[in-house]
C-alpha positions, 0 to 999 in steps of 0.5 A, a space after each residue: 157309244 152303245 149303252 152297255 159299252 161303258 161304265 158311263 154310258 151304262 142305264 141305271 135300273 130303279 123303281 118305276 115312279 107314277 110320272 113314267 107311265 106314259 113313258 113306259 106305254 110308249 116305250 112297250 108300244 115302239 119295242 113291240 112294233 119294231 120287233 113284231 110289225 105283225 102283232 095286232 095293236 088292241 089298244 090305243 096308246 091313251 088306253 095303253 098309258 091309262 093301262 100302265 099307270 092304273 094297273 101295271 105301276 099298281 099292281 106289280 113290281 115295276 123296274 125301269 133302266 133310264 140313261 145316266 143322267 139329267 134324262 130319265 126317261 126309261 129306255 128298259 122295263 120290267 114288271 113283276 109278279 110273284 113268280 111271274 116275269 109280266 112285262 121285259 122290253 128293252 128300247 130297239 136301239 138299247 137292244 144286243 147291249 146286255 141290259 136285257 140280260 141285266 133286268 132278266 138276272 134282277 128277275 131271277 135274283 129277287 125270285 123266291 122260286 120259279 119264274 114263268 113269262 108268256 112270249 109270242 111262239 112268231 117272236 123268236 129272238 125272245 124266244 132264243 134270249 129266255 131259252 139262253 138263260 135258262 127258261 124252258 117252254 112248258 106249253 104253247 097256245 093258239 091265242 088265247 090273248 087279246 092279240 089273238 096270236 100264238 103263244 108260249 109259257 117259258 118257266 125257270 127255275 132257280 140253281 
């Protein structure tokens, strides 16, 4: 049964704990490779699990969604900011199940205003599920990130 399916099957959402940091990098690493095989990879994945838990479980607002049960390990992330969406990757098998969907609502839920994210403008199918919940593009660069690859600020706001 795909997660999402089922009451029982259904990830439970809760704060990142220090202990998922290596999860988390590898969980954002496969997401990213699977879904665009053509982005550059700056970093290492010891340097990317330094990354998550010296500054993403430090500095901002970390939810994952993990598996019912004995196993923990997340299969979904989320990273807030105040009025910033910084990181919403969900497991490439979880995917198409609505949990996406799920962090996404939290996001907007617990804003206190406008939500903005930064997506790839080569990434269409997160492109099309932030513009299906509301988000509009307001800009777009030509790479002004560490990958050096195109890309769009989405921005959204409440009701």
């Amino acid at each position: 049964m795909r997660a999402g399916s089922g009451s029982d099957s259904s990830p439970v959402i809760r704060g990142a704990e220090d202990t998922d940091a290596p999860d988390v990098a590898r969980l954002i690493r496969r997401t990213k490779a699977e879904a665009m095989p053509w982005l550059a990879v700056p970093h290492t994945l010891a340097e990317d699990e330094v990354w998550v838990a010296e500054v993403l479980l430090r500095e901002h607002d970390v939810r994952v969604a993990c598996r019912p049960g004995e196993d923990r390990r997340p299969v979904a992330v989320l990273a807030l900011s105040p009025g910033w969406i910084n990181q919403l990757y969900v497991a490439p098998e979880q995917q198409g199940c609505g949990l996406g969907a799920r962090l996404l609502r939290l996001a907007q839920d617990v804003a206190s205003g406008p939500l903005q994210l930064w997506t790839f403008q080569r990434n269409s199918r997160a492109r099309s599920f932030y513009e299906r919940h509301g988000f509009v593009e307001v800009r777009r660069t030509d790479g002004d990130n560490e990958e050096r690859e195109p890309d769009v600020l989405y921005r959204w706001a409440p009701g």
